[in-house]
ZADREN-50455 format. One line per field, with one value per residue (C-alpha): residue in one letter; residue number from 1; y, x, z. Coordinates in nm, 2 decimals, always signed. Each point is the difference from the previous one (the first is absolute). Layout:
<rs>
aa	[A; ...]
i	[NUM; ...]
v	[Y; ...]
u	[X; ...]
w	[Z; ...]
</rs>
This chain:
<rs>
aa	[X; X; X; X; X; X; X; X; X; X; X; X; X; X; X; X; X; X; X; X; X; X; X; X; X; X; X; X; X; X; X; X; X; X; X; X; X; X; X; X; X; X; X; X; X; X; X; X; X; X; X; X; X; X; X; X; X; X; X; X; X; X; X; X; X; X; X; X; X; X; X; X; X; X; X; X; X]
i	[1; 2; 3; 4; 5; 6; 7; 8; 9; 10; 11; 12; 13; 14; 15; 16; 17; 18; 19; 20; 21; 22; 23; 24; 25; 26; 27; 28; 29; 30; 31; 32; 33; 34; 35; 36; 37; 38; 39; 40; 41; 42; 43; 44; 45; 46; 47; 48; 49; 50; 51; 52; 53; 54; 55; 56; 57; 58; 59; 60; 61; 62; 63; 64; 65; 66; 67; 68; 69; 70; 71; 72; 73; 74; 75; 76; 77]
v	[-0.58; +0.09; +0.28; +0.10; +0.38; +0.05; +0.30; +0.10; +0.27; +0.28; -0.14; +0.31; +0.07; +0.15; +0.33; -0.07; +0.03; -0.29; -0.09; -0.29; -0.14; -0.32; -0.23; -0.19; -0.34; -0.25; -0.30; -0.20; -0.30; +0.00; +0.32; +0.29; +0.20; +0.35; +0.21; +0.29; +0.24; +0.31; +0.20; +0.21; +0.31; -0.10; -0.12; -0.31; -0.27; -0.25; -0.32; -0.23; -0.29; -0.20; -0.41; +0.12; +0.17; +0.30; +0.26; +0.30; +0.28; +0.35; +0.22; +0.30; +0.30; +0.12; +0.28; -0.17; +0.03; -0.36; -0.10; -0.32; -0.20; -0.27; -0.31; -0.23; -0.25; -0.20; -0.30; -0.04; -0.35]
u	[-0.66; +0.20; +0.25; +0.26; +0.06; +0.38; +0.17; +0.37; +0.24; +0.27; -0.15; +0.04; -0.36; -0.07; +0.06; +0.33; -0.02; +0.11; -0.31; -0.19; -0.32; -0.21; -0.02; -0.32; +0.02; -0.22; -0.03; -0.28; +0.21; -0.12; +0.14; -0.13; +0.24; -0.01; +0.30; -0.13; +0.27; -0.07; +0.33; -0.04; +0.03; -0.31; +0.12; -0.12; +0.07; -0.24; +0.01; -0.31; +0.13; -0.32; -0.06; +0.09; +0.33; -0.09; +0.18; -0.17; +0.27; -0.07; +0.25; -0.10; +0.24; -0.16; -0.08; -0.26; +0.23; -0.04; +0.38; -0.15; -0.38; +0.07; -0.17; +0.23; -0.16; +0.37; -0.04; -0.39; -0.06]
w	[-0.08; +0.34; -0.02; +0.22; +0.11; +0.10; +0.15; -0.16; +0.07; -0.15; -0.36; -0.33; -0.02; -0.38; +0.10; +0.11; +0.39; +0.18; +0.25; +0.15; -0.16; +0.01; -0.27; -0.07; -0.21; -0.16; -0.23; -0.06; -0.13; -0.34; -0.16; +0.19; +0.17; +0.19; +0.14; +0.17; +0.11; +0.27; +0.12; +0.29; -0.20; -0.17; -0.35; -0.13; -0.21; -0.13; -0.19; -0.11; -0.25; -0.13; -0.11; -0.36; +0.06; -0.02; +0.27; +0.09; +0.16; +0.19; +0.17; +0.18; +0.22; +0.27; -0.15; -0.23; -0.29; -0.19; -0.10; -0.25; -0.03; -0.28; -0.09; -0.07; -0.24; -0.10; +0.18; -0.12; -0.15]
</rs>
């Protein structure tokens, strides 16, 4: 699995700020999948879908204040 690390700017972090940030990606091809999030400001947003459907979520502010952490299990065969 090969992911790709990718620099954005002036994006609405979760805390509301507009700043810059880095996205990391990856997807093994066969139902894995991460999303990994970090603003500048130092929230972050994370997401981790597995081969069964399932989606794991987590949001935090900078601040350490955790705006959502679900398991999605809704697309799980």
């Amino acid at each position: 699995m090969i992911g790709t690390k990718t620099p954005f700017t002036d994006e609405k972090a979760p805390c509301g700020r507009r700043v810059n940030g880095s996205r990391y990606f990856e997807d093994d091809g066969s139902g894995i999948r991460c999303d990994d999030v970090t603003y500048d400001c130092g929230c972050r947003s994370i997401e981790h879908q597995f081969h069964d459907g399932s989606c794991r979520t987590r949001v935090t502010r900078h601040d350490g204040r955790v705006l959502l952490n679900e398991l999605s299990a809704e697309h799980a065969e």
